[in-house]
C-alpha positions as CSV (number, residue, x, y, z in Angstrom):
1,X,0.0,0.0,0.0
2,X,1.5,2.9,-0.6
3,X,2.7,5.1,2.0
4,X,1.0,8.4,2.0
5,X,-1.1,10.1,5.4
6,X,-4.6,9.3,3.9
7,X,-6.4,10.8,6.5
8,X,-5.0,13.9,5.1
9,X,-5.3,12.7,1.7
10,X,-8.8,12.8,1.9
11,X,-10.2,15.7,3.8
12,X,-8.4,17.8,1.0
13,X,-10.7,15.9,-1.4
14,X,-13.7,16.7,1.1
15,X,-12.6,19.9,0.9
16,X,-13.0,19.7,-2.9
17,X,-16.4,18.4,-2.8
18,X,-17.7,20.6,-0.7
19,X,-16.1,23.5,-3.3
20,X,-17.6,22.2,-5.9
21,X,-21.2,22.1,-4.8
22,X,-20.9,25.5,-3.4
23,X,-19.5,26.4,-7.1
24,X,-21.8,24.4,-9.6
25,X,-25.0,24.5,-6.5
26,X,-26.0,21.1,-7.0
27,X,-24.2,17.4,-5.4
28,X,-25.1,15.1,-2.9
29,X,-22.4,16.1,-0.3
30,X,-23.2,12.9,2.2
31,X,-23.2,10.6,-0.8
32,X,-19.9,11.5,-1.7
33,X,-18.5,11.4,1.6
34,X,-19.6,8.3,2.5
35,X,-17.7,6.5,-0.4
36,X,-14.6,8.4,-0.7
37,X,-12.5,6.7,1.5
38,X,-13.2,3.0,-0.9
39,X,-13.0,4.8,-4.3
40,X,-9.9,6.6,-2.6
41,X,-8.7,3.7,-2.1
42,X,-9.7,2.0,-5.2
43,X,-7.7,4.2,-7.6
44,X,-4.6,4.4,-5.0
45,X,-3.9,1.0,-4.6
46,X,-6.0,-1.8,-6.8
47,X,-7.0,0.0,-10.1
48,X,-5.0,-0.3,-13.4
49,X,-6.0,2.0,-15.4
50,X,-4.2,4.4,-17.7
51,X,-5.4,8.3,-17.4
52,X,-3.6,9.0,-20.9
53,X,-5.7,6.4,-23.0
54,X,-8.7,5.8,-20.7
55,X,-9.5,3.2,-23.1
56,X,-6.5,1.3,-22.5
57,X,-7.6,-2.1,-23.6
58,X,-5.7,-3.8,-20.5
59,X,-7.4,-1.4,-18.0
60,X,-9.6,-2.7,-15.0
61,X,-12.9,-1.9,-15.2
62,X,-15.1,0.1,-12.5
63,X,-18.3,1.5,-12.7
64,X,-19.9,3.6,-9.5
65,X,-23.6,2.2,-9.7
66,X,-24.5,4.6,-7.2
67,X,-23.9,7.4,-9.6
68,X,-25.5,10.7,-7.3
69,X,-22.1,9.8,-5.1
70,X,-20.8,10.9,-8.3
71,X,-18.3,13.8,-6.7
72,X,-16.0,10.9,-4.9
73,X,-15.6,9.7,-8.3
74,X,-14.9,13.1,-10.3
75,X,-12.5,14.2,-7.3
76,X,-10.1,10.9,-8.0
77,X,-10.6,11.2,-11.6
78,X,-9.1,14.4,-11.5
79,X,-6.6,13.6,-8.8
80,X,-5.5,10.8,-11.1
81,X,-5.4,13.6,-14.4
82,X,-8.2,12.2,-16.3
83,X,-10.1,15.2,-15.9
84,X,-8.7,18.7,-15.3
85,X,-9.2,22.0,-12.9
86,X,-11.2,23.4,-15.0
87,X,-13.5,20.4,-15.5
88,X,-13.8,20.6,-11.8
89,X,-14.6,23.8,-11.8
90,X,-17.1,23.7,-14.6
91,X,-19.2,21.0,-12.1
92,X,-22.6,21.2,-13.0
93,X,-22.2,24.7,-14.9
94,X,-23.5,24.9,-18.8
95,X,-20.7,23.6,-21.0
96,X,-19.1,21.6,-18.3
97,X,-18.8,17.2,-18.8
98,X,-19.6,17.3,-15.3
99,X,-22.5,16.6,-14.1
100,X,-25.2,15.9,-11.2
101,X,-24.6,11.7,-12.3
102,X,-21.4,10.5,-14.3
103,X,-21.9,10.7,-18.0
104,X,-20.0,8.2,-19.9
105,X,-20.0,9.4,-23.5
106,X,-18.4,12.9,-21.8
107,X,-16.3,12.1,-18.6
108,X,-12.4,10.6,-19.5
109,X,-13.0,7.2,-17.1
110,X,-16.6,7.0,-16.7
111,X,-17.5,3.3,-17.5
112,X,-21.1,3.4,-17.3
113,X,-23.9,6.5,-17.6
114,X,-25.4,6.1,-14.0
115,X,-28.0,7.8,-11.8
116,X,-31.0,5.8,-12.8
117,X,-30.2,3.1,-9.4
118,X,-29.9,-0.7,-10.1
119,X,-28.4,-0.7,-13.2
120,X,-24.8,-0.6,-12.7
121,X,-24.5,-4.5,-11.8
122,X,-25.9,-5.3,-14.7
123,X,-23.5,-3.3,-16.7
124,X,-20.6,-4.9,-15.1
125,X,-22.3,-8.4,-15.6
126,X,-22.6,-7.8,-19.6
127,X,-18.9,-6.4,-19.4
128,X,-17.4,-9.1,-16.9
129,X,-19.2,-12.0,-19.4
130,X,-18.0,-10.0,-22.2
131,X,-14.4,-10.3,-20.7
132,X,-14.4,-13.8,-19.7
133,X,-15.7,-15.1,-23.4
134,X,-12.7,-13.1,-24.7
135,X,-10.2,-15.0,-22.2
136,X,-9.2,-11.6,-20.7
137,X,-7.9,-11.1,-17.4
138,X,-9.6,-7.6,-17.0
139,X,-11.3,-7.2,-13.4
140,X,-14.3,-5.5,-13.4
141,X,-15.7,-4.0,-9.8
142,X,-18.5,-2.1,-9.4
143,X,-19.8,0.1,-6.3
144,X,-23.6,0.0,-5.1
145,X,-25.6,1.9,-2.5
146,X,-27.5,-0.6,-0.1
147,X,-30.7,1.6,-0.5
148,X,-30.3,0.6,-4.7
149,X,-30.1,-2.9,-3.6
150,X,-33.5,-3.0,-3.3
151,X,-33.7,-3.1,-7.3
152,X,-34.8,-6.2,-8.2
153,X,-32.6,-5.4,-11.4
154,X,-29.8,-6.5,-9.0
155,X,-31.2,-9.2,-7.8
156,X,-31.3,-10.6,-11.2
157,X,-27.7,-9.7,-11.9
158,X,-26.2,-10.9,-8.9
159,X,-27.7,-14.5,-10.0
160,X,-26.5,-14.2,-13.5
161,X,-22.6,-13.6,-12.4
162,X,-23.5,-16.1,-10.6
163,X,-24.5,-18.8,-12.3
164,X,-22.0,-18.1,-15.1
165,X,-19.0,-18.0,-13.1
166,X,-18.4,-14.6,-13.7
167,X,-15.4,-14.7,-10.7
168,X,-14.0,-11.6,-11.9
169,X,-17.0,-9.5,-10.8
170,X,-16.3,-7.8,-7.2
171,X,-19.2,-5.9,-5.9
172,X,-18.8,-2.8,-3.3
173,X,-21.9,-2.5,-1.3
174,X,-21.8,1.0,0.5
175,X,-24.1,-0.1,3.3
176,X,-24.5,3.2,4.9
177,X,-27.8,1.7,6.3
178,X,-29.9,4.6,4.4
179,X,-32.0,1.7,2.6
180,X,-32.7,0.8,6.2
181,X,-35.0,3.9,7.0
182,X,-37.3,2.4,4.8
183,X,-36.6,-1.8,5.0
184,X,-35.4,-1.8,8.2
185,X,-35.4,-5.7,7.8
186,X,-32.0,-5.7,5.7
187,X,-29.2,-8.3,6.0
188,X,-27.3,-7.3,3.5
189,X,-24.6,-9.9,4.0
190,X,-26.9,-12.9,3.8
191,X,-28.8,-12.1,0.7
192,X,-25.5,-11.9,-1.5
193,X,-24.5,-15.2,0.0
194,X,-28.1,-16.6,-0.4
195,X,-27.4,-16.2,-4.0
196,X,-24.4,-17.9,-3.6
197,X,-21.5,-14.7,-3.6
198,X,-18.5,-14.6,-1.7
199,X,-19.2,-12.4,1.0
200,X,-16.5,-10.3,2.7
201,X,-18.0,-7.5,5.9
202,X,-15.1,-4.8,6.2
203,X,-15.4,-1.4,7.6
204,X,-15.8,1.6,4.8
205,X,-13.6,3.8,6.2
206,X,-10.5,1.8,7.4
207,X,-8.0,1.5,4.2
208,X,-6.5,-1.7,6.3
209,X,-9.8,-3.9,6.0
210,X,-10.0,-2.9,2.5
211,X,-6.8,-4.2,1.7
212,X,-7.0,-7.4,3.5
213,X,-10.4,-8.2,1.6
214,X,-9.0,-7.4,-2.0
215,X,-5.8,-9.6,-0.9
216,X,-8.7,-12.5,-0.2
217,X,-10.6,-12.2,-3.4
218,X,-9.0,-14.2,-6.1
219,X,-10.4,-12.8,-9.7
220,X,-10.0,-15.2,-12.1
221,X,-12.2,-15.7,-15.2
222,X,-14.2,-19.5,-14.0
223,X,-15.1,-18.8,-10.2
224,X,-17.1,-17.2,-7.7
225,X,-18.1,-13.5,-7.5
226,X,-17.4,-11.6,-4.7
227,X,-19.1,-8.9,-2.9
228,X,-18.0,-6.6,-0.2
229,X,-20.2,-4.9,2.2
230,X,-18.9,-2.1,3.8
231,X,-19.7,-0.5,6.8
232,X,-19.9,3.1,6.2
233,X,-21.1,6.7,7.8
234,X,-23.5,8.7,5.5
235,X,-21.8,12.4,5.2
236,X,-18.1,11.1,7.3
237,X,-15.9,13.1,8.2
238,X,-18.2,15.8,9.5
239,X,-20.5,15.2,12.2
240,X,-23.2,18.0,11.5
241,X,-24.0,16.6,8.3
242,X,-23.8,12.4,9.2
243,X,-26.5,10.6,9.0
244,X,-29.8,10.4,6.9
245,X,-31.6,13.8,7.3
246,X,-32.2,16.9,5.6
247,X,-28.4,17.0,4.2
248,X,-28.6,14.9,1.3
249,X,-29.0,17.4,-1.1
250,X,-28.6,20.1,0.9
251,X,-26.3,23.2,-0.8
252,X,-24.5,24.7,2.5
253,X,-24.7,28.3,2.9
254,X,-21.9,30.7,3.7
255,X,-22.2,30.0,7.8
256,X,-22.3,26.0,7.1
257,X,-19.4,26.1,4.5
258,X,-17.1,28.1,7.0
259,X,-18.2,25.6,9.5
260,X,-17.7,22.2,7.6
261,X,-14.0,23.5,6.1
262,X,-13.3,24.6,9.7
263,X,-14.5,20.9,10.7
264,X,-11.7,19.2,7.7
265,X,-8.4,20.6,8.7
């Protein structure tokens, strides 16, 4: 892993975030920040990819399913240079490729168009088969929210990878418990191994855990798809704003800005 203070790391991309909803006045702030820290993480350490030729045939696949968390994704993507500053600051602004979801015929990296929840698995399903009738090594991995897991769309997908062995398919579920407020009868973990997934439980926030559950996941073209559910915090990182209440689309104003930057130093 590489050796870099991530806690730092990643408050200056909360930082960002919150910037660029105050700039473009649009986001999901608590969205983001509650998958940062695995997409972080993602693009640091397990991701190949090339930024230059995003199409790079040998290039790992990932598509973030939940696309309204859409900022974690855009902030790495320009960390990483396949976007620039002034794609950032174009967020959401007329003649910007950023957007309130990813769009995928715009944005240099975006696998999939998302926003419309519970299609992303079946994306990665089509382009995980696609992979394995080819005889490439390609992983694909895919990131869900747990409140899109009540899609019956992934339902169906998850038994298709499945049953076709598709054991180069990882699944990130960001089980921030929103989908609970609703279903509060949710066991996320035993309905991906009901339908047969490996299952690994990590926490969403602690880049150790992470790495021990990719080291345990063996992608290979004939096996078993994995899933990881991971414990996370709606809105982490700032405590005002945790949680599943009026802040999930919420635009700060100038006294709640000053106060969330004053909260990520």
């Amino acid at each position: 892993m590489t050796n870099i203070n991530n806690k730092t790391l990643n408050k200056d991309l909360r930082r960002k975030i919150v910037d660029m909803v105050i700039e473009g006045q649009d986001g999901h702030i608590p969205s983001a920040f509650s998958i940062l820290d695995l997409i972080t993480f993602l693009y640091r350490d397990i991701l190949k990819f090339n930024s230059k030729n995003p199409e790079w045939l040998e290039r790992d696949y990932f598509i973030l399913s939940k696309g309204h968390g859409c900022l974690a994704l855009y902030v790495n993507l320009h960390r990483h240079g396949f976007i620039t500053d002034n794609d950032i600051q174009m967020f959401c602004k007329q003649g910007g490729i950023l957007g309130e979801h990813p769009d995928r015929t715009k944005i240099p990296g975006a696998e999939a168009s998302t926003g419309s929840l519970g299609h992303g698995l079946s994306f990665s399903v089509g382009i995980a088969l696609g992979l394995k009738i080819q005889g490439k090594n390609n992983r694909m991995i895919t990131l869900l929210g747990d409140g899109e897991c009540q899609e019956g769309t992934v339902w169906e997908a998850a038994n298709v990878a499945r049953n076709r062995r598709l054991g180069n398919l990882c699944a990130i579920v960001d089980w921030n418990k929103s989908g609970m407020t609703l279903m509060p009868e949710d066991d996320m973990p035993k309905k991906w191994a009901a339908f047969g997934w490996n299952v690994e439980i990590i926490d969403g926030h602690n880049e150790k855990e992470m790495a021990q559950a990719f080291e345990r996941i063996e992608f290979k073209n004939d096996g078993i798809p994995s899933v990881i559910i991971a414990n996370t915090i709606k809105g982490k990182g700032v405590p005002f704003i945790e949680g599943h209440g009026k802040w999930h689309h919420r635009i700060p104003n100038q006294e709640e800005y000053k106060k969330i930057m004053g909260t990520l130093v």
